[in-house]
C-alpha positions, 0 to 999 in steps of 0.5 A, a space after each residue: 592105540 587110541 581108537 577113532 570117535 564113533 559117530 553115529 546120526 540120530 536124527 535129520 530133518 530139512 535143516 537140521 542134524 543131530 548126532 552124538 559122539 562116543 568112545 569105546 575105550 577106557 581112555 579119558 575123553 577131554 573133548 572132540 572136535 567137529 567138522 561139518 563139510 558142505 560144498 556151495 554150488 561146485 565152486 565152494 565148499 563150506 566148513 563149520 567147527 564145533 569145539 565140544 567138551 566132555 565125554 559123551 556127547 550129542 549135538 544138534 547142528 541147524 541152519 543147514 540147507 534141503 538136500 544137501 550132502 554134508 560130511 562130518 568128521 571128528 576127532 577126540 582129545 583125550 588124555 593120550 593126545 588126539 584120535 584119528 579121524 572119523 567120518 560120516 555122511 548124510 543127505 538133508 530131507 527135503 527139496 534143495 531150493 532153487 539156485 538164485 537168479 543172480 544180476 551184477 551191475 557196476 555202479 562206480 569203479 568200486 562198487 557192485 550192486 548185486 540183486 537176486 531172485 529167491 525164497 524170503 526168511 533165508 540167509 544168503 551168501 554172497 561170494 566174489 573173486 577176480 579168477 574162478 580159483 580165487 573163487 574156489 579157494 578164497 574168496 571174500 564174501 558176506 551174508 545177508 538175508 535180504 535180495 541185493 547188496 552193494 559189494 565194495 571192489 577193488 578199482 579196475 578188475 573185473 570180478 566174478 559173483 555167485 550168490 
């Protein structure tokens, strides 16, 4: 049987992660493969993948948000085929920022002028959809870092925006 991966959190600042990956068996590790689960608001959750090699490992993940709960789940390649699943949780330091104050305006039919509040020097993420499942589940979106953005719609629905 091959056992899951340890993990275990070396380390955690406002924006950042460091952990490393090991195994407690003899069987050769090829590699793990890494999950870090965040949820955006309540309406998203965000998913970063990390494809590392080699046995022994530890990773630093940046660009993470204050306060925030992120789940890390891994698994290792091994010779034998792949472990089960193992899982940790941390909370970033830090004061979460405030959510941005978000303003939508219909330029045309198919154009949206989106504008926001919030702190300079940060990446946004900008999210649309025409239900609030397609909201949750798939929606389009992009990143800027700057505070407005024209988003190309489709003509004649009506769209929901979160930034």
């Amino acid at each position: 049987v091959i056992p899951p991966p340890v993990i275990h959190i070396e380390s955690y600042s406002e924006d950042s992660i460091s952990f490393s990956l090991k195994m407690t068996t003899n069987i050769k590790v090829r590699g793990y493969v890494v999950n870090i689960y965040w949820t955006f608001d309540t309406h998203r959750q965000e998913k970063r993948t990390l494809i590392i090699e080699g046995e022994k490992s530890i990773q630093k993940v940046a660009n993470l948000t204050a306060h925030t709960p992120y789940e890390i789940s891994a698994w290792a390649q091994t010779e034998l085929g792949d472990s089960p699943l193992s899982f940790v949780h941390v909370v970033t330091s830090g004061t979460r920022p405030a959510s941005p104050s978000l303003k939508a305006k219909a330029i045309n039919q198919t154009a949206v002028e989106c504008s926001w509040t919030g702190p300079r020097n940060v990446v946004y993420g900008i999210f649309y959809a025409t239900s609030f499942l397609e909201l949750y589940r798939s929606p389009h979106n992009s990143t800027t870092t700057s505070h407005n953005m024209t988003v190309l719609v489709q003509r004649d629905g009506q769209y929901l925006f979160l930034v």
